[in-house]
ZAMARGU-4260 file (C-alpha; in steps of 0.2 Angstrom, whole numbers, plus 5000, padded with zeros to 4 digits):
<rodrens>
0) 5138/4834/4959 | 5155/4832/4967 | 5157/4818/4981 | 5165/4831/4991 | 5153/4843/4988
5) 5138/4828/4995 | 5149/4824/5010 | 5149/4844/5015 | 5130/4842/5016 | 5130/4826/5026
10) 5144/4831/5038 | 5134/4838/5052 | 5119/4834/5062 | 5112/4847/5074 | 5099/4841/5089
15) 5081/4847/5090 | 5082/4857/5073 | 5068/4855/5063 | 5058/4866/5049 | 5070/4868/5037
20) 5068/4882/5026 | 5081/4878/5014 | 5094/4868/5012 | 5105/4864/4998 | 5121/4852/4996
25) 5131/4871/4998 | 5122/4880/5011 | 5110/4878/5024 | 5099/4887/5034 | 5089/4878/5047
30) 5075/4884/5061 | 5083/4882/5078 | 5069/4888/5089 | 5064/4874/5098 | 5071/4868/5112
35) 5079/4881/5119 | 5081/4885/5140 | 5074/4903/5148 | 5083/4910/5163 | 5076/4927/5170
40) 5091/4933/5179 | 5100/4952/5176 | 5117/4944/5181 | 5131/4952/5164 | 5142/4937/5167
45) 5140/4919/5160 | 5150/4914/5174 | 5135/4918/5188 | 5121/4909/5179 | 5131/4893/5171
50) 5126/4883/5188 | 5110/4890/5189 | 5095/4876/5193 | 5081/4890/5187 | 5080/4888/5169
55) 5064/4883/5160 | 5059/4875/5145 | 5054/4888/5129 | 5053/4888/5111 | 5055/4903/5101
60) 5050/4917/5095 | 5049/4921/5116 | 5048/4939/5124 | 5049/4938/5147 | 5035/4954/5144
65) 5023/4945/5136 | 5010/4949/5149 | 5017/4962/5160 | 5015/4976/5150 | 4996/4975/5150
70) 4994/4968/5168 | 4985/4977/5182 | 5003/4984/5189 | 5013/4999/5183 | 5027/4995/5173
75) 5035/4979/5166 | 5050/4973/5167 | 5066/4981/5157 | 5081/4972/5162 | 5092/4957/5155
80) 5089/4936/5154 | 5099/4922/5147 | 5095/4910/5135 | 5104/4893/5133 | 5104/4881/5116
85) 5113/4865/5116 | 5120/4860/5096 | 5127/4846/5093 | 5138/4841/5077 | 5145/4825/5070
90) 5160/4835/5064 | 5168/4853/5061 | 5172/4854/5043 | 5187/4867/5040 | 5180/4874/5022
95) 5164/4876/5032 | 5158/4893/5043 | 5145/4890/5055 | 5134/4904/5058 | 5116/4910/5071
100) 5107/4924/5064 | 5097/4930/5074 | 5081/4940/5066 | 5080/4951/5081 | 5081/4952/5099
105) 5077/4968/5109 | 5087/4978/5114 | 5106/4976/5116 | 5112/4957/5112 | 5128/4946/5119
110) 5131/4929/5112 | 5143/4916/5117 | 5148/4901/5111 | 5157/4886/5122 | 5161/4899/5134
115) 5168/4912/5122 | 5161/4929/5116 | 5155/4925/5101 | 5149/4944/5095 | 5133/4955/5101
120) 5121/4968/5094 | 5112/4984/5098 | 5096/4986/5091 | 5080/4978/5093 | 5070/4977/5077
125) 5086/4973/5064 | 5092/4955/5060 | 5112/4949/5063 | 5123/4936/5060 | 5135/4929/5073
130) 5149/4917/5068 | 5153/4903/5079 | 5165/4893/5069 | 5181/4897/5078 | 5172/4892/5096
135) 5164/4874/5090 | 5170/4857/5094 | 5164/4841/5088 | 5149/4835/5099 | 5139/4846/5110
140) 5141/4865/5111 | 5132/4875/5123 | 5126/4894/5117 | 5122/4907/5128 | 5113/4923/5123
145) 5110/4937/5135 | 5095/4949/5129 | 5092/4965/5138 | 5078/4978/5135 | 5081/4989/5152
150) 5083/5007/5150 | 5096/5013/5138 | 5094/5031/5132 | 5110/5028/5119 | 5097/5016/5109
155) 5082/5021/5099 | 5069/5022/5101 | 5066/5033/5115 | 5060/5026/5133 | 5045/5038/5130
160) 5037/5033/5116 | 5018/5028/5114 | 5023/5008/5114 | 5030/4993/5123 | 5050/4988/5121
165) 5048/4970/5122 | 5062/4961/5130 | 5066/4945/5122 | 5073/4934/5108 | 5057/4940/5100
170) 5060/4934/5082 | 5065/4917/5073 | 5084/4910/5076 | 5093/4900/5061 | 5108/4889/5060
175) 5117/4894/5044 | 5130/4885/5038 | 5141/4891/5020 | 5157/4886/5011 | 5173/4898/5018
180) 5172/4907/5001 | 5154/4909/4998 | 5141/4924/4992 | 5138/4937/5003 | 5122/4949/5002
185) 5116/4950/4985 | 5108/4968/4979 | 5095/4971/4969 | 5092/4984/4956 | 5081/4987/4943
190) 5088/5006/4935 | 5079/5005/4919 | 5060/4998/4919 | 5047/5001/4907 | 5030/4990/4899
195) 5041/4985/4886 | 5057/4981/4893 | 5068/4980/4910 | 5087/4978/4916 | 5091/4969/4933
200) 5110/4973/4940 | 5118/4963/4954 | 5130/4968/4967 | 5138/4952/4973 | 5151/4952/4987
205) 5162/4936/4991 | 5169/4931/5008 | 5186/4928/5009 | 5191/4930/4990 | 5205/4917/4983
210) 5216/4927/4970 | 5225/4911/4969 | 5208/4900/4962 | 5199/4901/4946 | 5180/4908/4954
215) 5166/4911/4941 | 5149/4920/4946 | 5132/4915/4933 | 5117/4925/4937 | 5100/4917/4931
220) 5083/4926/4931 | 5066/4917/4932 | 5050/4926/4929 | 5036/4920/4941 | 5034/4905/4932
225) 5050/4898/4937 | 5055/4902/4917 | 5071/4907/4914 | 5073/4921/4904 | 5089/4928/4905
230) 5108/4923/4911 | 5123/4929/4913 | 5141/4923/4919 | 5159/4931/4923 | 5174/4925/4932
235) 5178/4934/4947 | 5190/4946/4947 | 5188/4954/4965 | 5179/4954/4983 | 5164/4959/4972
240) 5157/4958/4957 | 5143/4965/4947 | 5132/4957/4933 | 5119/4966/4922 | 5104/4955/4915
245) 5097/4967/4903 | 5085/4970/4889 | 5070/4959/4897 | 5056/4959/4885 | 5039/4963/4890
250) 5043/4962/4911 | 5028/4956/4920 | 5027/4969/4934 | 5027/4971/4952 | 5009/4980/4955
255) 4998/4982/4970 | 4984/4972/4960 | 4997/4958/4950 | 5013/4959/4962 | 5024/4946/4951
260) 5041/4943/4959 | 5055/4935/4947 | 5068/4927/4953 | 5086/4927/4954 | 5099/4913/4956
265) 5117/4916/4960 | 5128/4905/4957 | 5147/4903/4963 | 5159/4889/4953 | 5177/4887/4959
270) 5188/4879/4948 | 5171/4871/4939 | 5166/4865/4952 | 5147/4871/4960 | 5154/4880/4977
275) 5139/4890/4982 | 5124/4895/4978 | 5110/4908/4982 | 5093/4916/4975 | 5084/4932/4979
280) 5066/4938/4973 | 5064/4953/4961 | 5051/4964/4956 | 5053/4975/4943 | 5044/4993/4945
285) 5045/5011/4944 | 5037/5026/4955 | 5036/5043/4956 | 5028/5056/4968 | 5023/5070/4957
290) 5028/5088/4966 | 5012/5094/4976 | 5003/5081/4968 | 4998/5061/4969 | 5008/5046/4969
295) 5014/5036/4951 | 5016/5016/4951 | 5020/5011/4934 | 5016/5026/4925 | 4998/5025/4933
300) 4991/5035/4948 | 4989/5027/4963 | 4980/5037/4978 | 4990/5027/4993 | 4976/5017/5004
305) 4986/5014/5020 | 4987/5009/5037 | 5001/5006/5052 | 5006/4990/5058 | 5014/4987/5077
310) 5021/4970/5079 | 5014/4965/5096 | 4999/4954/5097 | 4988/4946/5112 | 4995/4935/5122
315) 5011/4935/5114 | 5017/4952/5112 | 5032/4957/5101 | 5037/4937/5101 | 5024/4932/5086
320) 5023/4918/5076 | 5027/4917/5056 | 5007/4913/5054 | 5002/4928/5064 | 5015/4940/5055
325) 5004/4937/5038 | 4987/4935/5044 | 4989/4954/5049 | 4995/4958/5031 | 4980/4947/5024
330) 4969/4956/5035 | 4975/4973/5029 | 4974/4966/5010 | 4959/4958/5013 | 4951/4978/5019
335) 4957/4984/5002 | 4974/4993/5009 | 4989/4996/4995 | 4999/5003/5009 | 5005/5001/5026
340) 5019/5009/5037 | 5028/5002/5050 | 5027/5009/5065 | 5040/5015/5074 | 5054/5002/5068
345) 5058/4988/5056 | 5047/4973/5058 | 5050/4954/5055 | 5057/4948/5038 | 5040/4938/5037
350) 5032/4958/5036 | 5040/4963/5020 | 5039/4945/5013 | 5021/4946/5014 | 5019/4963/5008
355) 5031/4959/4992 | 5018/4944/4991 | 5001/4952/4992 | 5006/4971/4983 | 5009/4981/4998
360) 5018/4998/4996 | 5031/4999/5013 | 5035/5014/5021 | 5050/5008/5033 | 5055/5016/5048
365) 5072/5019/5056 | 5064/5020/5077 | 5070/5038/5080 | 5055/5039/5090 | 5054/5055/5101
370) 5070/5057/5114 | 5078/5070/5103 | 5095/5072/5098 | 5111/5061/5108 | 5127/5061/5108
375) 5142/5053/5101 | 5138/5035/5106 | 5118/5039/5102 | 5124/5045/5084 | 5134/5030/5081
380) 5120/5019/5086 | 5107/5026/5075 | 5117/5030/5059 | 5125/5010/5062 | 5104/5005/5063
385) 5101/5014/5046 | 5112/5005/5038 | 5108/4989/5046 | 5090/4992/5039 | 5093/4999/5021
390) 5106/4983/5017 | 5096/4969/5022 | 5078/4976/5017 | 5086/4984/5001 | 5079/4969/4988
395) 5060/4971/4993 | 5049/4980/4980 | 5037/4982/4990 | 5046/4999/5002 | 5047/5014/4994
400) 5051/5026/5008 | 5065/5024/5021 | 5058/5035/5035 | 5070/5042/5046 | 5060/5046/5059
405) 5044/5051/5071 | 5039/5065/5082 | 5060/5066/5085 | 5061/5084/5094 | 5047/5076/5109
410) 5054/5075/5125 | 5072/5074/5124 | 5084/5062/5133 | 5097/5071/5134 | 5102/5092/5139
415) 5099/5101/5123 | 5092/5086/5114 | 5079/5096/5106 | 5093/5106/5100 | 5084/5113/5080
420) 5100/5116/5072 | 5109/5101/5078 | 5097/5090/5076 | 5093/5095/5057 | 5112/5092/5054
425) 5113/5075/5061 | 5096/5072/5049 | 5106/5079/5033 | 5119/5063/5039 | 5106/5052/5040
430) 5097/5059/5023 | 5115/5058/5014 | 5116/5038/5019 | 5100/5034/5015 | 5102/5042/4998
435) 5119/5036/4995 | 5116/5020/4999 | 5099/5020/4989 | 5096/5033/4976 | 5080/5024/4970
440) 5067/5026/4986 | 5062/5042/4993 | 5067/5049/5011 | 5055/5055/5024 | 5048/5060/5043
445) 5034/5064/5052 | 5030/5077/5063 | 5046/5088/5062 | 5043/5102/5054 | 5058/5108/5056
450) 5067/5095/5043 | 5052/5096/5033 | 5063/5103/5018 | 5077/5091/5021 | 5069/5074/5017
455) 5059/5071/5001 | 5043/5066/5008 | 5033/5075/5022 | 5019/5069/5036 | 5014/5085/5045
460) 5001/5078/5060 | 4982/5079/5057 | 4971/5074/5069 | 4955/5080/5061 | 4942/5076/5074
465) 4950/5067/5087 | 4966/5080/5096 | 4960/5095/5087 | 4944/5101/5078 | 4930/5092/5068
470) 4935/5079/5055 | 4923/5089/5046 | 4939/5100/5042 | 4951/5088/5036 | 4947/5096/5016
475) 4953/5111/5021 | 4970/5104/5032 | 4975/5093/5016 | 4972/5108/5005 | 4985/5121/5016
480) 4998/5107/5017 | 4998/5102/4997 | 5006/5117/4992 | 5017/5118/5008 | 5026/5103/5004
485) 5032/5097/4986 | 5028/5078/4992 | 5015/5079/5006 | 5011/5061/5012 | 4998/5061/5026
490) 5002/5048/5039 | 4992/5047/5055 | 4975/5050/5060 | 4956/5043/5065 | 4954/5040/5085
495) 4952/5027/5097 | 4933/5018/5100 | 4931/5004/5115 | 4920/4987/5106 | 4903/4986/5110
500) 4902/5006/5115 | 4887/5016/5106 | 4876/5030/5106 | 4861/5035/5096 | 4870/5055/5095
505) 4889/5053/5093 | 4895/5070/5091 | 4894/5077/5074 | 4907/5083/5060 | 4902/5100/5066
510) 4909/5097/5084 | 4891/5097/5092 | 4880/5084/5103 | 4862/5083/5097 | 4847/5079/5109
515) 4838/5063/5110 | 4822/5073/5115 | 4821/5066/5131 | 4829/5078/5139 | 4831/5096/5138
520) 4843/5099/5123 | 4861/5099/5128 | 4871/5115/5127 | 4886/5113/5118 | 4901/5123/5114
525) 4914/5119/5101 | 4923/5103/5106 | 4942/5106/5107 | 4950/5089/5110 | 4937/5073/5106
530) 4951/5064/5112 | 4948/5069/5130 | 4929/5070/5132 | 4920/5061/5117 | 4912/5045/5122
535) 4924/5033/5112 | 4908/5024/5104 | 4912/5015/5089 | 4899/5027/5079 | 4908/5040/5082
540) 4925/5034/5072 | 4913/5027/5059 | 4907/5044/5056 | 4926/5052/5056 | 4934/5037/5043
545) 4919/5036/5033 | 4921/5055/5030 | 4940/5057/5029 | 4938/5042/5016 | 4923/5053/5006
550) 4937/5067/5005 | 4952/5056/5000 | 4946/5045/4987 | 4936/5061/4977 | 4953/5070/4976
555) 4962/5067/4960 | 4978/5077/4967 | 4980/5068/4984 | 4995/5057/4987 | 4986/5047/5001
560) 4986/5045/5021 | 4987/5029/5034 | 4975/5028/5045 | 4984/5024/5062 | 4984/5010/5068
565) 4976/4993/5061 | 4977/4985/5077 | 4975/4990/5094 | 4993/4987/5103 | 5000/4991/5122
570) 5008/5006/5127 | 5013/5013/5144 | 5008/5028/5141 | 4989/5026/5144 | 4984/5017/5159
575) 4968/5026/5160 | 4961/5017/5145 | 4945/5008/5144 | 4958/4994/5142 | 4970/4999/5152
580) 4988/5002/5146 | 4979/4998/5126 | 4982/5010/5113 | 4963/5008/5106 | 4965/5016/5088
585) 4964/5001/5082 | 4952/4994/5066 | 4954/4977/5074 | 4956/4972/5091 | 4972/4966/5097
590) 4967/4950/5093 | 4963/4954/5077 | 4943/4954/5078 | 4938/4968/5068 | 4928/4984/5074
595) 4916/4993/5063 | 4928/5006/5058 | 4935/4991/5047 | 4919/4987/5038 | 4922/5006/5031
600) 4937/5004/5026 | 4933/4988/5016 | 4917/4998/5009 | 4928/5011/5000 | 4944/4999/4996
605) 4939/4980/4995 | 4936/4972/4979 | 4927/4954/4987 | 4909/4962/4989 | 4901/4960/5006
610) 4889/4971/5015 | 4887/4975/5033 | 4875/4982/5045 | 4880/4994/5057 | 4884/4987/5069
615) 4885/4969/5074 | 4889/4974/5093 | 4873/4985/5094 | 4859/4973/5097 | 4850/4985/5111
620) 4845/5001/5107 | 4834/5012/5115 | 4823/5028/5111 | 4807/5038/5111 | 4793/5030/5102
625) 4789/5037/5084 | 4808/5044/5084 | 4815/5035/5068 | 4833/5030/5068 | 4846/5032/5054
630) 4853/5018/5048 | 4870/5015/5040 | 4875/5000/5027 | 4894/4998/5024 | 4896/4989/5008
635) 4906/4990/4990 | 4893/4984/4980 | 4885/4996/4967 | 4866/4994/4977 | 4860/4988/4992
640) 4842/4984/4996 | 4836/4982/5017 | 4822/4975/5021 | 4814/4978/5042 | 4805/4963/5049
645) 4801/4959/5030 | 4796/4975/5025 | 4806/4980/5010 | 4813/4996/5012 | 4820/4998/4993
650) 4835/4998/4985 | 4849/5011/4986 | 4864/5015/4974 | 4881/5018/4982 | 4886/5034/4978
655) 4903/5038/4988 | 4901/5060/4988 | 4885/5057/4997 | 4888/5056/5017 | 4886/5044/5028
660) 4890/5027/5020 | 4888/5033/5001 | 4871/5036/5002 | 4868/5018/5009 | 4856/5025/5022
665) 4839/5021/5028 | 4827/5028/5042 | 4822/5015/5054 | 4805/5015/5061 | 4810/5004/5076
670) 4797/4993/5083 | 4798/4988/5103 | 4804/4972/5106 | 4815/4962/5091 | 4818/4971/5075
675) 4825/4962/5061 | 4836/4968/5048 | 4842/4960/5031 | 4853/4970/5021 | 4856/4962/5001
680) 4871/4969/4990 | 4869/4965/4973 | 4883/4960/4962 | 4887/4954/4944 | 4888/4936/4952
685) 4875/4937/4963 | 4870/4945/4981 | 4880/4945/4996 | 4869/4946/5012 | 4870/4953/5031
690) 4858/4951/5045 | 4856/4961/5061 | 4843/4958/5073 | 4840/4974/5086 | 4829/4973/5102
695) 4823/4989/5105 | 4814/4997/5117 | 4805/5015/5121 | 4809/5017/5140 | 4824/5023/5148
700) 4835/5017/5158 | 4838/5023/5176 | 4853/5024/5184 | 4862/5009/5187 | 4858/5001/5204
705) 4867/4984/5202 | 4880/4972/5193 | 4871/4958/5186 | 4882/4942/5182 | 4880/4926/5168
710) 4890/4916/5159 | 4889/4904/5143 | 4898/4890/5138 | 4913/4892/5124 | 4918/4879/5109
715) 4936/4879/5118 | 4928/4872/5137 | 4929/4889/5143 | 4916/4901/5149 | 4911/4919/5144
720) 4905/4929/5161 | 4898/4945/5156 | 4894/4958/5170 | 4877/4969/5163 | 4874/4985/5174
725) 4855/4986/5178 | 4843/4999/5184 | 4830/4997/5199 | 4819/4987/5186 | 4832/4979/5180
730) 4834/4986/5165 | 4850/4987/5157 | 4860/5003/5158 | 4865/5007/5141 | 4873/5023/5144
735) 4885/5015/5161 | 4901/5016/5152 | 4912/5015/5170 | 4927/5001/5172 | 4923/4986/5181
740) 4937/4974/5191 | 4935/4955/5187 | 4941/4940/5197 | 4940/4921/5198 | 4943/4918/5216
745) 4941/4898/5215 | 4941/4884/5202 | 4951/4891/5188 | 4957/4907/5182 | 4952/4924/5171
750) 4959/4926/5153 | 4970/4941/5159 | 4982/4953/5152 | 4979/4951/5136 | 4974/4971/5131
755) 4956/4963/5124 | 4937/4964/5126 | 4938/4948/5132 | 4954/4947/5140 | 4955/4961/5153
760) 4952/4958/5170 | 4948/4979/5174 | 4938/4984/5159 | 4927/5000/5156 | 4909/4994/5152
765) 4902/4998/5135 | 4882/5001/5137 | 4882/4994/5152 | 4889/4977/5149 | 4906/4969/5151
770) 4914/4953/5148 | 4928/4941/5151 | 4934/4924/5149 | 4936/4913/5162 | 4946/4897/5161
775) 4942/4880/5173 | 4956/4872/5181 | 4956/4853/5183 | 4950/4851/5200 | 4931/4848/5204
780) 4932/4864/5215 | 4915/4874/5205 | 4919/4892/5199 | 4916/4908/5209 | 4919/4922/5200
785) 4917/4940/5206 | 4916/4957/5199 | 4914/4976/5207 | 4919/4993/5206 | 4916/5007/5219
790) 4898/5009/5215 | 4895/4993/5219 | 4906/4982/5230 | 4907/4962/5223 | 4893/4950/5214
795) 4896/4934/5213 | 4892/4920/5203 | 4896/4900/5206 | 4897/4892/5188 | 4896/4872/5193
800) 4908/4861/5183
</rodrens>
């Protein structure tokens, strides 16, 4: 190495970076987001906020709605805030370009350096770089960033669609650093891939190419063990070049069970000398949708196993950590999912780096969500965004489909928005620059039928159960819309269930109520929209998954569906939620704790065995005596034995065409009082156990008469309070499924605002019990805590520290 090329690297020193991601004598790319100062101020000009004594301490990733949306107020706050970061640097070399990229800010982005535009972006959910080299002086250099999410119908997505759009730098920040001649954005492509043997061509642009210098490009590959296996070099003749890397014998291949990832390194020589240097991941595999038929990866069929993922989390929002990114990817892997789709917009790099890790088939998603067709400036936006997305999430194996869009034609922004005929001509465009840019991967909406024929891959919406009909009909909806569309890919469907909500009768597949037999039997007419007046009890979305799953997986000519959505996120469209302004279709909650529904997932999907009881949040049940109870066991082992209060009850065999729970059913003879319940899976390595221990009871509850409050100690010095809704005798009101309204009026706070079971201070009750978390403050002041609702006008409870 070259003493000139040691002193480059030593040149500059930056304050507060730390968490360097990589660095090389070359290049550099370092973390920048600690350290940085908030102002919450809609003033457009740097010059009104400079003097300003109201900025706050922050580290990034940050968002200003991090609560707001989910509070106990309509709305939250769309508007614009400033964020300040001071660099500092030893010295400005002249062969060096100083760079921030920014992995996303929402919405529309100004960034200036030293007092000088430095450059901007529009668009929320796409990364971009910002030079700063011509504004930087040797020592301290201030850099402002104005972020602004307020309403700006020229931007997708829409203002009216089904989520949150998070104000905020919400993803990570870099300080990037290259040589003045240097590689730009490498592409990936793998045009011929087979078992036996695989080519790997690169598109290499240069900044600022030197006719006048001697410049030489070598391209190694790595297989995944760091083994090099092929390389190539070529002296530059141009602004870009291209290398070939071919004939790689036996390719180790990019699967959704062995997802191996070669690498790539690029290297740039001037004159000999070492100038820059780069690397990128690869995975070498083919895939072919089949015309009105299933989905190929390698050559085999694979029957897509999917989900949708929002990028928002409790707490936090949009502005999530690196952990949390792939701890919801593990989650998804972990239930046994080979495919996930973004929903309604590109996510954080961390996203398609996990699923490129783990083997997880990416559906991508350009954010025309709803808000129909713009105009000029519109048109520019979102064609600009398309691009934006396709070249910098080009090199992952994992995405398959580049989705252009969602519901589009809904509730139009602007006049004639909703326009047919000009709308499918501004999807052709869209189609033709997705294709031309990236003949390899497949094109495709949902939910507009209208353009059906003009992408390659269709989603019509199929609620089965939940907007319309029975899920009991979702054979039939698959079987009209596989020959309507030659690559019908079914995205969206299931229905929202609030934790700890159950009933002994959730209505059937049929669409009907049946009686307990302590009442007259119910009269009921065919159930139009379960949406509206099913009882969101987690049985009920048990019994619709566990049936759309018996369908899917028996189907040898089904592509495949996503189940919408993994995790429950915000959304302003649904304040009258259990938890209000909560989207509640999640699998998990929005912290991640899982549901039932998830356990039936993983049952069909996940190859770890395990076995669960249905259902862990249903500890208090009630009914006749003598009436014996069906019981369900999720589990993917081959059989499964449960025993009642030591009683064996025998062994069953899984068998995945028998509903519910493959067969893995038992009639339970409840006793009064506690039951107990262990359920054994067997498997080649041993058994894998659950325990469930139900207090039951032959009397029924009366009307509820009173709130009853208690609390319990937690690990982390907080309290649990949990409201229980209680008849004249005090019996515990398990069909009371009204909100209640929490509030800690001295000696600490509620865990509020944070769209969960837990961490909601107005909450509907599931069978008759509510909780929340309450946290102490420092003061020797005791707790009072209260709750009500209109039934029943405040109880409170003094919890002494």
């Amino acid at each position: 190495m070259s003493a000139s090329i040691i002193f480059l690297s030593l040149l500059f020193s930056i304050v507060g970076c730390q968490n360097k991601e990589t660095i090389t004598a070359l290049r550099s790319k370092t973390n920048i987001n600690e350290g940085w100062h908030y102002l919450e101020d809609n003033a457009e000009g740097i010059e009104l906020i400079q003097n300003s004594d109201s900025w706050v301490s922050i580290d990034l990733p940050h968002t200003w709605n991090s609560e707001d949306p989910t509070d106990n107020e309509a709305g939250y706050r769309r508007s614009g805030s400033w964020y300040k970061k001071t660099l500092s640097f030893n010295g400005i070399d002249a062969n060096t370009r100083y760079s921030l990229y920014f992995e996303g800010a929402n919405i529309t982005t100004d960034v200036y350096v030293n007092g000088h535009q430095a450059g901007g972006h529009i668009g929320g959910y796409i990364g971009f770089e910002i030079d700063m080299t011509p504004h930087l002086n040797k020592g301290e250099n201030i850099i402002l960033v104005r972020v602004d999410n307020g309403y700006n119908r020229d931007v997708i997505p829409s203002q009216k669609s089904d989520f949150f759009i998070y104000g905020g730098i919400t993803r990570d920040v870099w300080l990037v650093t290259k040589p003045k001649i240097a590689i730009g954005a490498v592409k990936v492509t793998t045009p011929k891939v087979s078992y036996e043997t695989a080519d790997v061509h690169l598109e290499i642009p240069l900044t600022e190419y030197d006719n006048t210098a001697t410049l030489k490009l070598k391209a190694e590959l790595k297989n995944p063990e760091g083994n090099v296996v092929l390389s190539a070099e070529q002296t530059v003749a141009g602004k870009k070049a291209k290398i070939e890397l071919k004939n790689i014998e036996n390719p180790m291949l990019w699967d959704i069970d062995e997802p191996n990832l070669y690498e790539v390194v690029v290297t740039l020589f001037k004159n000999d000398q070492l100038l820059d240097e780069t690397s990128e991941k690869v995975g070498l595999r083919w895939f072919e949708f089949k015309k009105n038929g299933p989905f190929y990866l390698n050559g085999k069929r694979v029957l897509l196993r999917g989900t949708h993922r929002h990028e928002e989390h409790a707490g936090v929002g949009a502005a999530m950590s690196n952990a949390q990114h792939r701890k919801d990817m593990e989650q998804i892997k972990e239930m046994g999912a080979n495919f996930v789709r973004l929903a309604h917009y590109p996510q954080d790099p961390e996203i398609y780096k996990a699923c490129d890790k783990l083997g997880l088939l990416v559906w991508d998603e350009l954010p025309w969500c709803r808000g129909g067709l713009g105009e000029e400036v519109w048109q520019t936006n979102t064609k600009n965004m398309l691009r934006e997305i396709i070249d910098q999430n080009y090199n992952h194996p994992s995405i398959i489909i580049w989705s252009l869009g969602n519901e589009m034609y809904w509730l139009p922004d602007f006049e004639n928005g909703d326009d047919t005929d000009r709308m499918n001509a501004f999807l052709m465009e869209l189609n033709d620059i997705a294709h031309e840019m990236d003949p390899t991967r497949k094109t495709a909406i949902r939910k507009y039928y209208e353009g059906a024929d003009i992408v390659d891959v269709f989603s019509p919406s199929i609620w089965s159960g939940w907007y319309s009909g029975s899920y009991k009909s979702y054979q039939k909806a698959i079987d009209t819309y596989k020959p309507q569309y030659d690559h019908f890919l079914h995205t969206e469907y299931g229905g929202s269930s609030h934790v700890g909500r159950h009933t002994e009768n959730p209505i059937t597949g049929e669409g009907v109520i049946n009686s307990d037999g302590w009442e007259e039997a119910i009269v009921q007419t065919k159930v139009a929209n379960i949406a509206q007046i099913g009882d969101w009890s987690e049985n009920y979305i048990v019994d619709l998954f566990d049936w759309h799953l018996r369908i899917t997986e028996q189907d040898s000519t089904f592509v495949g569906n996503a189940q919408w959505a993994f995790k429950d996120f915000g959304t302003p469209l649904r304040p009258e939620n259990d938890i209000p302004y909560m989207n509640q279709k999640g699998l998990v909650d929005r912290n991640g704790k899982p549901k039932d529904a998830f356990y039936v997932f993983k049952s069909y999907w996940a190859k770890d065995p395990f076995v669960y009881i249905e259902s862990s949040t249903w500890t208090e049940r009630q009914g006749p005596e003598g009436k014996k109870r069906n019981l369900s066991v999720f589990s993917n082992c081959d059989e499964v034995q449960l025993t009642h209060n030591r009683i064996d009850l025998g062994k069953k065999k899984k068998d995945i065409s028998k509903f519910p729970a493959s067969g893995l059913t038992w009639d339970i003879d409840f006793k009064e009082g506690k039951n107990e319940l262990i359920a054994a899976g067997m498997t080649n390595e041993g058994m894998v156990h659950d325990t469930l221990e139900v207090h039951y009871r032959f009397q029924k509850n009366g009307a509820a008469k009173a709130l009853e409050l208690s609390y319990a100690p937690l690990k982390n010095g907080h309290y649990l309070l949990t409201a229980t809704a209680v008849d004249k005798d005090g019996m515990r009101c398990l069909d009371y499924e009204d909100k209640v309204y929490f509030q800690c009026l001295e000696g600490g706070a509620t865990l509020k605002n944070q769209g969960t079971p837990t961490g909601s201070e107005i909450i509907g009750m599931a069978n008759g019990r509510a909780s929340i978390e309450i946290i102490p403050d420092a003061t020797a002041v005791d707790l009072t805590v209260m709750v009500l609702n209109q039934n029943f006008k405040g109880t409170y409870l003094k919890i002494e520290k």
